[in-house]
N, C-alpha and C positions, 0 to 999 in steps of 0.2 A: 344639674345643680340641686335639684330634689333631693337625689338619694345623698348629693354629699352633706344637707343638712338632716339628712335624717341618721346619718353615721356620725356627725358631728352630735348631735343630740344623744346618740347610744353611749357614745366617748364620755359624754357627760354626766350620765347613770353611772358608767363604768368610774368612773373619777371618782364620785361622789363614793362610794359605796366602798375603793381602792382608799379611800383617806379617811376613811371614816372614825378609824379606830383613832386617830390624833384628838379629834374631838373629844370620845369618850376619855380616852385617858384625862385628858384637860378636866373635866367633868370628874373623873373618880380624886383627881386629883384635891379635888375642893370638897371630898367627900360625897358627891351625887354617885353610887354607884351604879354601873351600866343599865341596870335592870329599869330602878326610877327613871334616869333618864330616856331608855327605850321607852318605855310607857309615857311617857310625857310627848316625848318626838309622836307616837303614834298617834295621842288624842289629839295633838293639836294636826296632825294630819288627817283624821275624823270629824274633827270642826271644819276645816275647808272644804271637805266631800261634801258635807251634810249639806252647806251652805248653796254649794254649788249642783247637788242631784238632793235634793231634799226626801226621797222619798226612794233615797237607797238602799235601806235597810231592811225595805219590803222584801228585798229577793230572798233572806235569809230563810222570809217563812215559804216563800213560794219553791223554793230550790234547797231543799232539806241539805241535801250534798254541800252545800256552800260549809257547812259548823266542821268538816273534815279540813278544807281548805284552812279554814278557821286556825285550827289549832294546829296545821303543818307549819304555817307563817309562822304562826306566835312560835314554834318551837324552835324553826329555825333563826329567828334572833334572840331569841335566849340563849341558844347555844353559839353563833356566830357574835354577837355583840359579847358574851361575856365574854367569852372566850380570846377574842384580839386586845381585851384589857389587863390579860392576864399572865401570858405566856408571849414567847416567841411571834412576832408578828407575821411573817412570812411563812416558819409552820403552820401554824396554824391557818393561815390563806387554802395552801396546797394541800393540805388534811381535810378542812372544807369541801375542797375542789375535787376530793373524791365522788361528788355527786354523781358523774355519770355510771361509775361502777356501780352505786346504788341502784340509779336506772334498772341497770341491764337486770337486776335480783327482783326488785319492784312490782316492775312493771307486768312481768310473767302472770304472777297472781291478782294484781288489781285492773291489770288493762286486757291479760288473755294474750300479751305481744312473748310469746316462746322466744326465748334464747337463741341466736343460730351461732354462725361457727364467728365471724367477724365481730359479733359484740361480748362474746365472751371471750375475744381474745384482746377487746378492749379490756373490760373488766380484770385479766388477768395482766396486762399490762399497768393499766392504777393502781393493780394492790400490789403488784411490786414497788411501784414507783413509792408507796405509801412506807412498803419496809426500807427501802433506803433513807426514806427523811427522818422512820424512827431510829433506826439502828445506830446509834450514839455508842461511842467508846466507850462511855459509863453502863451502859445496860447489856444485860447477858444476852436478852432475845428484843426481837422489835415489835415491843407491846407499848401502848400508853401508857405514857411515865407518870404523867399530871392530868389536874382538872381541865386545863387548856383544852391537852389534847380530847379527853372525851368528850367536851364540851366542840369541839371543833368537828369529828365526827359523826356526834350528835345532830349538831348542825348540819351539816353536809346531809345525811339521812333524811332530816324532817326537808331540805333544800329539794332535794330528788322526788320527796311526797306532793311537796307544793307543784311540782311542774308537773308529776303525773295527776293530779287530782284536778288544775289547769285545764289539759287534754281533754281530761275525763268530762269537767262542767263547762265545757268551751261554747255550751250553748246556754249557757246565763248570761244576761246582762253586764257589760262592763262594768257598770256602776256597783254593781251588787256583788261583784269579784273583787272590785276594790275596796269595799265596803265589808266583804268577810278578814281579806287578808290583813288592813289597817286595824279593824276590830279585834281579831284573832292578836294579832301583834301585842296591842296595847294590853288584851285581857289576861293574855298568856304571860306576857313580862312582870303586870303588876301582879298579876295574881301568883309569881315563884319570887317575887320579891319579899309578899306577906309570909310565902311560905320559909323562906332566908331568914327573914330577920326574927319569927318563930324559932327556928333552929340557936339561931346565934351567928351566922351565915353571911348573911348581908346586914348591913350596918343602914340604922334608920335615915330617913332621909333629913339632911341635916336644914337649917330654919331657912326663911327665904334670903337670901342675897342678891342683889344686882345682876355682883358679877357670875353667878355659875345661871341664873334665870335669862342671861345674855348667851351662857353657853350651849344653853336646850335650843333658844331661838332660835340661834345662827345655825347648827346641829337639825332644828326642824327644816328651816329651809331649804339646807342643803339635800336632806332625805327627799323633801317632794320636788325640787329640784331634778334629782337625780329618776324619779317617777315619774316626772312629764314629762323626760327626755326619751326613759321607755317605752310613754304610750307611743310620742311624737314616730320613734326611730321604727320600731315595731312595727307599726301600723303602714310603713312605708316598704322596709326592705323584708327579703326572704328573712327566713328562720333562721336557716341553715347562717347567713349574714349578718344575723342581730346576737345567734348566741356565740359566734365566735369573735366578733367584738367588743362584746361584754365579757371574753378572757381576758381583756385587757385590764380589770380589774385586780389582776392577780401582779401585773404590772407596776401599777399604781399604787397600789401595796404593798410590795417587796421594795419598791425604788425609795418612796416616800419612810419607811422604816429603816433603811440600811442608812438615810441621809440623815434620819433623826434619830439614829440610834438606840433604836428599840428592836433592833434586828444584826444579827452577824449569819453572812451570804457565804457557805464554805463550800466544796466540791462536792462533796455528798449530798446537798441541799440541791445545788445544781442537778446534779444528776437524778435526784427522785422526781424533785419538781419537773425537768423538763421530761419524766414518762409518764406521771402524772398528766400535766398539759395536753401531748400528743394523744393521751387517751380521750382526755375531755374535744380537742380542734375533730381527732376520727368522728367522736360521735356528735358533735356540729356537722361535720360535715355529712353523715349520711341520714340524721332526721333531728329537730327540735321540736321542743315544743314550745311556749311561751314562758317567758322565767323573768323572774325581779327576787330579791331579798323581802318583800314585803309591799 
């Protein structure tokens, strides 16, 4: 009965994280764009930590490494939240989802774990799977056509640093991992949102309202929601078992888009996604490390 609520809780991460973009869109919609309200979701997810380990912040100074993690996080929701506000919902999932191909390139030079013949046949199985989701009628060759996309495998990138840098600081403090990656989040979103709307980029955050200050809240909860179902599920079942039901996010997100209409599901899509996936399920199954969005 354990472990089923400890997979009922990972389901729950996975959910959360799989519907997430519905939110944000709601949110851009009222003019909050992704960035403000990432940074909002994270500090009010900093005020909870705080509350609750008050003296988690310490780890920063004591575990230099933690300001790496820091800014893996933040990068991967800058590039994952803008990016499912922007483009194709489901591309953009499976673009993300290139993570584990990043792994296998990663991890060589910051963890010393060499290449062998199985994971770079993972990796070379993702980056096909990746040119099938690009390779659109309209384009000559299967390169990044929009911001989505770079923004999605941007994401995906900083997604693969978080988990190795994870590995890497897995002997710091809970509290003080949570306390890099929620910080990092928050720092790194607000701080490409000043640099946005510097540009002309991202549009100021517009006066306070009800209704979009009900949309961050419900959106807050949901994110830590979706983070105490990780610690919960995580701390319960293998790796190998929490990172392949935290695919299910890919689920959740393609299903929940194709129903609301911010997504069209073709053969091509099918076909890249599903080598895509089986790359990501191979390399669950033969090591993880610990992983969340943030």
């Amino acid at each position: 009965m354990g472990n089923v609520r400890a997979a009922l809780a990972l389901t729950v991460n996975a959910f959360a994280w799989g519907v997430s973009w519905w939110p944000f869109r709601q949110l851009e919609d009222l003019g909050v764009h992704p960035l403000w309200a990432t940074a909002m979701v994270y500090l009010v997810a900093l005020v909870f930590l705080l509350l609750a380990q008050p003296d988690a912040w310490r780890g920063m100074l004591r575990f230099p490494g933690l300001w790496l993690l820091a800014l893996a996080a933040g990068l991967t929701n800058v590039g994952f939240n803008w990016a499912v506000t922007q483009g194709d919902v489901v591309r953009v999932v499976l673009l993300f989802y290139l993570m584990p191909g990043w792994v296998v390139l990663l991890a060589w030079p910051l963890l010393g774990e060499r290449p062998h013949r199985a994971s770079m046949f993972r990796l070379a199985l993702a980056l096909a799977g990746v040119i099938v989701v690009l390779k659109t009628p309209e384009v000559a060759w299967p390169w990044p056509e929009s911001l989505p996309d770079w923004l999605a495998l941007m994401g995906g990138a900083a997604f693969a640093l978080t988990n190795i840098f994870l590995r890497k600081f897995n002997h710091t403090p809970q509290s003080a991992t949570m306390f890099a990656m929620f910080g990092g989040s928050a720092a790194m979103t607000l701080g490409t949102a000043l640099l946005g709307l510097s540009l002309g980029i991202v549009p100021s955050l517009p006066g306070v309202h009800t209704e979009w200050l009900l949309w961050v809240s419900g959106l807050s909860l949901l994110i830590l929601a979706g983070n105490l179902g990780l610690q919960y599920g995580a701390a319960r079942l293998s790796a190998n078992a929490t990172s392949i039901i935290m695919l299910s996010e890919v689920v959740f997100a393609s299903t929940s888009a194709v129903l609301l209409g911010a997504s069209t599901v073709t053969p091509r899509i099918l076909l890249g996604g599903a080598m895509i996936l089986a790359a990501a399920i191979l390399s669950a199954l033969h090591t993880s490390p610990r992983s969340t969005h943030g």
